[in-house]
C-alpha positions as MATLAB code, in Angstrom:
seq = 'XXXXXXXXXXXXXXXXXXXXXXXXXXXXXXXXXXXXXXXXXXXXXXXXXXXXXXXXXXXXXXXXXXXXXXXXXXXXXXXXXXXXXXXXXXXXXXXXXXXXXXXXXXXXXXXXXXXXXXXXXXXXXXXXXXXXXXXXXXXXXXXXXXXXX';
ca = [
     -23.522   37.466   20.890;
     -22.015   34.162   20.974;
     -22.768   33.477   17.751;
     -20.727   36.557   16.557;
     -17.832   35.646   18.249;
     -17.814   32.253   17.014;
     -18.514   33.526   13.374;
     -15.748   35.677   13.846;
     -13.234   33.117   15.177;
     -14.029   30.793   12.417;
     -13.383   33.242    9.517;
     -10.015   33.970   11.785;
      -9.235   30.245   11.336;
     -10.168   30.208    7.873;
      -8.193   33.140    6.630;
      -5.072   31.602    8.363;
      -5.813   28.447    6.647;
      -5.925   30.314    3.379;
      -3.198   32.474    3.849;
      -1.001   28.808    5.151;
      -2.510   27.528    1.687;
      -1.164   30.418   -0.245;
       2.049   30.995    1.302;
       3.862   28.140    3.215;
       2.109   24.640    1.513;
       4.516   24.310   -1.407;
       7.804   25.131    0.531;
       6.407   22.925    3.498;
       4.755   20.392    2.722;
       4.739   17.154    0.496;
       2.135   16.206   -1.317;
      -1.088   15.995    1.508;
      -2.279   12.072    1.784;
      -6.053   12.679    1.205;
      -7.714   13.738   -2.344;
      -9.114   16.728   -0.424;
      -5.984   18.410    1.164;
      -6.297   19.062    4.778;
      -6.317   22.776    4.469;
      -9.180   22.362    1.939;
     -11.161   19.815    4.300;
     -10.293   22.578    7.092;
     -11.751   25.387    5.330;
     -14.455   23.280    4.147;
     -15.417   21.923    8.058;
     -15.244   25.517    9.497;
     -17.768   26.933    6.751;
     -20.100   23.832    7.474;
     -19.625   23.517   11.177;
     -17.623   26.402   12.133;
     -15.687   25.755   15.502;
     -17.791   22.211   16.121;
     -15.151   21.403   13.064;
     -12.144   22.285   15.042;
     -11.719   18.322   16.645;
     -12.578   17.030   12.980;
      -9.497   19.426   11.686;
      -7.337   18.232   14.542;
      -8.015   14.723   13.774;
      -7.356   14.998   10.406;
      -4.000   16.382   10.873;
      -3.076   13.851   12.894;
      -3.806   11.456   10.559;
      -2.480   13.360    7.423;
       0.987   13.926    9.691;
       1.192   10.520   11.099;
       2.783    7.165   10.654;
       0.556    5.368    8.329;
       0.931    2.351    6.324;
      -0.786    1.020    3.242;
      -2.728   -2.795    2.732;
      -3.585   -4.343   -0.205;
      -6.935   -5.875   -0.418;
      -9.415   -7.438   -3.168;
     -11.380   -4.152   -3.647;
      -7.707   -1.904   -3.709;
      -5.046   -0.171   -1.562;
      -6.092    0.513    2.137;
      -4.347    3.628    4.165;
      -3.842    2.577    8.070;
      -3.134    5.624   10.032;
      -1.400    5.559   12.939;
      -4.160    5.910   14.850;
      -6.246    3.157   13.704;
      -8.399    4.889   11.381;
      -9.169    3.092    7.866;
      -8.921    5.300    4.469;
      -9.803    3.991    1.037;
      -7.812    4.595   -1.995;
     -10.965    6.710   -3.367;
     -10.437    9.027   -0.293;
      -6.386    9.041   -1.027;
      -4.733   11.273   -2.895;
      -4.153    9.558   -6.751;
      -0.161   10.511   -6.465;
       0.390    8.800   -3.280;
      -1.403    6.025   -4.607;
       0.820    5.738   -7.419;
       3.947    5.945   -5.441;
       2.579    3.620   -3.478;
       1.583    1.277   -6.465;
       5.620    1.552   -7.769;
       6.960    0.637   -3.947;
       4.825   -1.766   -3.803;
       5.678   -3.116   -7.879;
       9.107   -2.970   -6.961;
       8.960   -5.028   -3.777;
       7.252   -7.782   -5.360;
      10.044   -7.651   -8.888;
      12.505   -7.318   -5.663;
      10.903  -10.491   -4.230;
      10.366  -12.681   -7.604;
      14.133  -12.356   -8.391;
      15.159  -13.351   -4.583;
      12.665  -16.034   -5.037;
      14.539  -17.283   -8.895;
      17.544  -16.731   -7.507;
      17.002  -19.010   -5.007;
      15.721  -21.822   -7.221;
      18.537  -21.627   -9.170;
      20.958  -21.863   -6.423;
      19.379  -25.170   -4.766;
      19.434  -26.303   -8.686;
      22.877  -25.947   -8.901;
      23.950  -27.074   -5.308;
      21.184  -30.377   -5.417;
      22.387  -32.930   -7.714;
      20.177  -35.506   -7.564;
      22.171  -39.070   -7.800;
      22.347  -40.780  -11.314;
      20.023  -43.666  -11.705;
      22.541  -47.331  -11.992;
      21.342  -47.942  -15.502;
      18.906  -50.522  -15.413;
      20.791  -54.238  -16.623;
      19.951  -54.857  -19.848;
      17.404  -57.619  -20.280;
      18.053  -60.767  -21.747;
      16.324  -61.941  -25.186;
      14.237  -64.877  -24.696;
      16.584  -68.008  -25.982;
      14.872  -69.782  -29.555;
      14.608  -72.678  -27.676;
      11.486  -72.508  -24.879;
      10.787  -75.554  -22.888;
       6.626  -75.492  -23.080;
       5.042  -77.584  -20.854;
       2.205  -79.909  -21.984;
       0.813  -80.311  -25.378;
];
């Protein structure tokens, strides 16, 4: 009996998920963080796990919906959520990544030209003192006193 009912619930949840897939994602909704959307990682958890996937779901959203804020390490981007949780770019969605990738290209043509701009404003403001021009040195005179022979 309790198996029924929780069979039953889960298709519930899954048809909403479906329907908020084929009727509200587009108008609501920018482009989900993770390369499998949370309402396909939804439907996916309750066909696996059925309402065991329910805190999995909730988690995700949170995550998906949160603050989040991306790293850059040696092996690639690295998604932070606000929660703590870790993502890898091969979990992230490829056009977040790229937006990411162009925020993150900008910032650093943003920071070069701060950084040349700079140089050439201490250039111009540092003059470094002239040198006194070194005397000029006398040529030895014909006549050299040697001493000895």
């Amino acid at each position: 009996m309790y198996s029924l009912i929780e069979q039953l619930l889960a298709r519930c949840l899954t048809g909403l998920v479906k329907g908020y897939r084929r009727l509200l994602s587009q108008r609501l909704r920018r482009t989900c963080l993770f390369r499998q959307s949370c309402s396909e990682f939804a439907v996916a958890q309750l066909r696996e796990r059925r309402l065991r996937g329910v805190p999995r779901i909730i988690r995700r959203l949170q995550d998906c919906c949160g603050e989040y804020s991306v790293s850059f390490h040696e092996h690639g981007p690295v998604l932070r959520t606000r929660s703590g949780r870790l993502f890898a770019s091969r979990d992230l969605n490829p056009v977040i990544m790229s937006e990411t990738g162009r925020v993150r290209a900008r910032r650093i043509r943003g920071m070069v030209a701060a950084a040349s701009r700079r140089v050439a404003e201490l250039e111009s403001t540092h003059n470094p003192p002239e040198l006194a021009p070194e005397p000029p040195k006398s040529p030895r005179s014909s006549c050299e006193i040697t001493a000895g022979v």
